[in-house]
C-alpha positions, 0 to 999 in steps of 0.5 A: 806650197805646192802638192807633194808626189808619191816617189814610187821608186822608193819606200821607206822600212821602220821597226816598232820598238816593243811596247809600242801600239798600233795607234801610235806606229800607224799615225806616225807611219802616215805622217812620214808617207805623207811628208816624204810621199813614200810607202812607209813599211812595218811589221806590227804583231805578225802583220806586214802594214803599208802607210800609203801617201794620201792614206789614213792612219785610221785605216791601217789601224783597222786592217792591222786589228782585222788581220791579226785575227785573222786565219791566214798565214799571209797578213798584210793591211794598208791606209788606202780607202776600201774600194766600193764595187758597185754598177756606178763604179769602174770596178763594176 
């Protein structure tokens, strides 16, 4: 089967129903990104969460937990990898 490729013109926006945990809303948000190959988008306790195509589901879940904590107005959280900023990367 052949890969599937992210439609970056396209995302998809779902709503939590109440009761819901972060757990069952990141993993199921990652399977839909990465069936469709779209950013699937939600709001999750005051955190604005992207599901990434590709990403992990253990990830967003993580950043969501961080976020909400965390002292910003602006709290978003996302299933992409942390980026690694050393001399032997591109971001160096």
């Amino acid at each position: 089967m052949p890969e599937r490729q992210m439609m970056a013109d396209f995302a998809l926006d779902l709503d939590a129903f109440a009761g819901a945990s972060i757990d069952q809303c990141s993993e199921h948000a990652q399977a839909i990104a990465d069936m469709l190959g779209v950013v699937v988008r939600f709001n999750f306790n005051g955190v604005k969460c992207f599901a990434v195509p590709g990403g992990d589901a253990t990830q967003l879940i993580m950043k969501q937990r961080l976020a909400a904590r965390g002292p910003y107005d602006h709290k978003f959280a996302n299933s992409l990898p942390p980026v690694l900023v050393g001399k032997d990367t591109p971001y160096a």
